[in-house]
N, C-alpha and C positions, 0 to 999 in steps of 0.2 A: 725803265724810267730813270732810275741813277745815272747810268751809261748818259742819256740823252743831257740829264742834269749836268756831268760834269763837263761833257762836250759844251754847251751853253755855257758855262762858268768859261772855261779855257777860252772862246771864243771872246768873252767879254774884257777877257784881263789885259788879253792882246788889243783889241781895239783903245782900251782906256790907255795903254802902256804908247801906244800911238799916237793918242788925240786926236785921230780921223773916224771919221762915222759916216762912210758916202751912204749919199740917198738911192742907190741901188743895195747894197748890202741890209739898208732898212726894209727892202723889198724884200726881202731873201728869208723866208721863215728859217732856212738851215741857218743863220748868221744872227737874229734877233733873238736879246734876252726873252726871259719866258715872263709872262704877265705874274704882275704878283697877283697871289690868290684876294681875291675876295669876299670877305668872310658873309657867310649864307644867312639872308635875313629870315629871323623867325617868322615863320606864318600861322596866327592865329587860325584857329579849326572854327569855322563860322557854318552850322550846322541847320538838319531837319530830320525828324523820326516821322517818316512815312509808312510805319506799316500796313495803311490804307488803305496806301494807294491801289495796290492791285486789285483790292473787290469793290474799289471807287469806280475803277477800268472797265472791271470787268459787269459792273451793273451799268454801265453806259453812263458814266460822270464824264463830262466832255471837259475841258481847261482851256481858257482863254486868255489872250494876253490884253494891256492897258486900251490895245486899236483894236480889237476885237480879233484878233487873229487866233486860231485853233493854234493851242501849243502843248507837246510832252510838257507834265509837270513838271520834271526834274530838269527840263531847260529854263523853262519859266520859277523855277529855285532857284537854277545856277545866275540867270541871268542875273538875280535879287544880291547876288553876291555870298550864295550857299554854297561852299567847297565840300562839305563832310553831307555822310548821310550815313543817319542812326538805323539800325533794323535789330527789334525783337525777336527772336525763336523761342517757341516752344514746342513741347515735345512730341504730342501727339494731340492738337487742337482739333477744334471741330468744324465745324462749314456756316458757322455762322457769320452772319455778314462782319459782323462790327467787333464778334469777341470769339473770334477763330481766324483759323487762315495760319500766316506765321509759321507753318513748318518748316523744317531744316531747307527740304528741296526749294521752297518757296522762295526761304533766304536766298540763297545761292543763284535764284535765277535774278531776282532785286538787286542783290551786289554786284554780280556782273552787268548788268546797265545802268548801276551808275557808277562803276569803275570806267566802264564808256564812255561817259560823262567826263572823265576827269576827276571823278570825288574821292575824298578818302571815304576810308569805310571804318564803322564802329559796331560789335555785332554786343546785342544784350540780351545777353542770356537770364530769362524769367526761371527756369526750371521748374515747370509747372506747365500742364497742358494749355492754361490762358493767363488772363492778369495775377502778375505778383505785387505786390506792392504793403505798405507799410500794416494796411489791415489783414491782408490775406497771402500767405507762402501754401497753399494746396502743393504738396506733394504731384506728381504726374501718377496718372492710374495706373501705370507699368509700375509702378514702384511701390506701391501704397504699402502694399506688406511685407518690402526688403527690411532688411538686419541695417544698423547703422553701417554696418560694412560694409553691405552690399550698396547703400546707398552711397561712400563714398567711393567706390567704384561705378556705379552708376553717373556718379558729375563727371570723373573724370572721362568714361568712355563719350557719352553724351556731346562735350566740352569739344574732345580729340575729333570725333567722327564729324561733326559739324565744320570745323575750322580746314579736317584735312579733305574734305567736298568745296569746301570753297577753296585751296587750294587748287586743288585737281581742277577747280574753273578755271584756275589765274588769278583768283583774286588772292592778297593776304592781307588782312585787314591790319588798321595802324591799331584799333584798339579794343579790349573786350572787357566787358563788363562781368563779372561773375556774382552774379545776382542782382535784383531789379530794389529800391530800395528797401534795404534789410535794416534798420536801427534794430530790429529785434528778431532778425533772422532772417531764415529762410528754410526751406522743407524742414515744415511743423511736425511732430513736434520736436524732434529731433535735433534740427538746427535751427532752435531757438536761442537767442541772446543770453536767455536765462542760464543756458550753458554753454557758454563760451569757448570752452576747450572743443566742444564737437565743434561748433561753427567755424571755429578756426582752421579746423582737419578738413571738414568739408571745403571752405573757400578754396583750401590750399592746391586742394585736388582740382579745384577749376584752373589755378594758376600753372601750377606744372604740365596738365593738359596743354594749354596754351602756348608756353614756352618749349614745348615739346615740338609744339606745330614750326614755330619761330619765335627763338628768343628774344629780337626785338619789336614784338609787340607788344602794349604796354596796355596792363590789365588795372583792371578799374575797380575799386568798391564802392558802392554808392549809397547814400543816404539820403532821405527828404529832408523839406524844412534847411536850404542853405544857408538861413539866417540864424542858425537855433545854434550856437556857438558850445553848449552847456552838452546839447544832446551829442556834438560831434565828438568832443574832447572824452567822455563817457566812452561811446563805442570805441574810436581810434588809440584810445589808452589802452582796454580790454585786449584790441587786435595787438596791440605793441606786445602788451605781458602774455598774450599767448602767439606769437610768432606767427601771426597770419603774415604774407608774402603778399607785397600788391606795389604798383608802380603811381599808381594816380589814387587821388579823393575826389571822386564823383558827388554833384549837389544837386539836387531839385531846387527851383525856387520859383512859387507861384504864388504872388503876392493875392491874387483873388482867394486862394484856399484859405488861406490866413486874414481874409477879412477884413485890409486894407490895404490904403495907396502903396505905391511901391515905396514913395518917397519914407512913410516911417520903417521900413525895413532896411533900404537900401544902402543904407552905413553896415549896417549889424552885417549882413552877406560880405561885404569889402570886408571886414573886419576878420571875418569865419576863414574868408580866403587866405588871408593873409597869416591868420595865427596857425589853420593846417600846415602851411609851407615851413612855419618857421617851428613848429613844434614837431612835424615829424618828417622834417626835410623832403615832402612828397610834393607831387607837381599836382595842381586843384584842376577842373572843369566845372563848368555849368552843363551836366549833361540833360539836363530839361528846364525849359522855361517856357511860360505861356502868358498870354494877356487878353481881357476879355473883347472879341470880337468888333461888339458890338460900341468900343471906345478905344478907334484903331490908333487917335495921334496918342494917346496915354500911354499905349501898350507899345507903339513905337519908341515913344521916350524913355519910356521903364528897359527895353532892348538896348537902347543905346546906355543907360545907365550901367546896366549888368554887363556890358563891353567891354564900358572901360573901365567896372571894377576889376575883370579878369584884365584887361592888359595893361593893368596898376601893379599887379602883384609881380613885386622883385624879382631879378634876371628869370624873365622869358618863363616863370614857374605857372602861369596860367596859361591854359593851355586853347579854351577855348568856348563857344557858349551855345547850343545845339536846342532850337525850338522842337515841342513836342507837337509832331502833328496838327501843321499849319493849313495845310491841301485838306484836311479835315472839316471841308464845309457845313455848316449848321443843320443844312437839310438833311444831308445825308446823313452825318454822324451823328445828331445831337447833341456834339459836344460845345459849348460856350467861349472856349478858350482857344479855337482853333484860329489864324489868320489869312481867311480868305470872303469873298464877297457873294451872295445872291447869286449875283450876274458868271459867275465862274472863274472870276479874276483877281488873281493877288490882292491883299488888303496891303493898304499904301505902308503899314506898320511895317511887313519885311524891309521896307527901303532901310529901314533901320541898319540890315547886313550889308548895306552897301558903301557906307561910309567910314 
């Protein structure tokens, strides 16, 4: 590539040394200077956590486009303007429709279509055989009666075996989560908040796992409540004085759990984003947001709001804003927060990722 570079140089010094430039020699890729680079626009990570999908699939949930046309979900995502796709693992889940499935294999066949897709991929690891989240870290039943040692051997193998399966697919995901929102841990009781120094050993071991697989994927810690400014600075201090390792600050923000409009939260979240970047020079996501169903232009607006608080936050440090389980239809799942229709058709709120 230099060789080429200084041929290119010598070629131009002579031409300029001339003041001839024929419009054949402009033809001549061996004769024309070389394009100046062009510096690579960021692209925000515009997301969906489908873990669903596949026993949505697989129970015969059929997906529809705006004309009625039969469509793969994750075209009818990408179509909305959905680049990224979020996927949970857990370790040994059960078969239940709604709060199982999710195993490593499972991953790995979901990431490879939608790497087919063109999406990136973010894998989140629950470590726990179903939901982790801020009330519950359950332990996986393989592990119930490990030593704290053996448990932090246990994330790492866990961590490694999963990431180098999706390798071995072709996939390498851009980014992993090591753990599902922890403000007070994760494999109870153990790696509980209340003792910080273990949680920190434990995290670390997801992170080395990972960068083990590939150092440039960029690992996540996550906490709920993206508005709660008090609760992040708290944990993210803790992780600083005990040297947890992590590349991004992960947020939930779902203004319905909280009990109102988005509009009184949605300074405080801008705010959270902003003060994590500048206080522990890490790069923020929205890696879960939801809005209730059944008040699609609200929860459209509230998307477009949480958009442009992340791509508000100074040079390119927000990274990007990832709906939870949108395909998540009412019937099927129960769940209230998901953004799709009756009829089997995008709820018009995704348009929100496309602007």
């Amino acid at each position: 590539m230099n060789k080429i570079f200084v041929q290119v140089r010598q070629i131009f010094i002579v031409l300029m040394a001339l003041a001839t430039f024929s419009c054949s020699n402009a033809q001549n890729p061996e004769t024309t200077p070389a394009e100046p680079t062009v510096p690579t626009t960021f692209a925000l990570s515009k997301g969906a956590d489908v873990g669903w999908l596949p026993q949505m699939e697989a129970t015969g949930y059929e997906f529809y486009d705006t004309d009625g046309t039969k469509k793969d979900c994750l075209q009818l995502l990408k179509d909305r303007g959905i680049n990224t796709i979020r996927l949970r693992v857990w370790v040994n889940p059960s078969n239940d429709k709604a709060s199982g499935h999710c195993s490593p294999a499972e991953t790995v066949v979901m990431a490879v279509r939608a790497q087919k897709l063109g999406m990136r991929i973010m894998i989140d690891f629950h470590y726990s055989d179903t939901w982790a989240d801020p009330g519950k870290q359950t332990k996986p039943a393989a592990w119930a009666n490990h030593s704290f040692t053996e448990l932090l051997n246990d994330v790492y193998n866990h961590t490694y075996e999963v990431l180098n399966s999706l390798k071995a697919a072709g996939v390498t995901p851009e980014w992993v989560q090591v753990g599902n929102e922890i403000p007070d841990g994760m494999l109870w009781p153990e790696g509980k908040s209340a003792n910080f120094g273990q949680l920190a050993q434990l995290l670390n071991k997801g992170y080395d796992a990972t960068k083990a697989i590939n150092s440039a994927i960029k690992v996540i810690v996550h906490l709920d409540e993206g508005n709660n400014n008090a609760k992040f600075r708290w944990f993210f201090d803790n992780a600083k004085a005990n040297n947890v390792k992590y590349d991004v600050i992960g947020l939930s923000y779902y203004p319905y759990w909280l009990k109102s409009d988005y509009k009184a939260t949605i300074a405080d979240l801008a705010n959270n984003l902003n003060d994590m970047v500048s206080r522990y020079g890490k790069e923020v996501m929205v890696v879960e947001v939801g809005g209730d169903y059944a008040l699609a232009q609200n929860t459209k607006d509230m998307l477009t709001a949480v958009i442009n608080a992340v791509k508000n936050v100074p040079n390119n440090k927000g990274l990007g804003v990832i709906y939870w389980e949108p395909e998540g239809e009412k019937s099927w799942s129960g769940y209230q927060l998901n953004a799709w229709q009756s009829n089997g058709k995008p709820s018009p709120a995704l348009d929100a990722f496309k602007e």
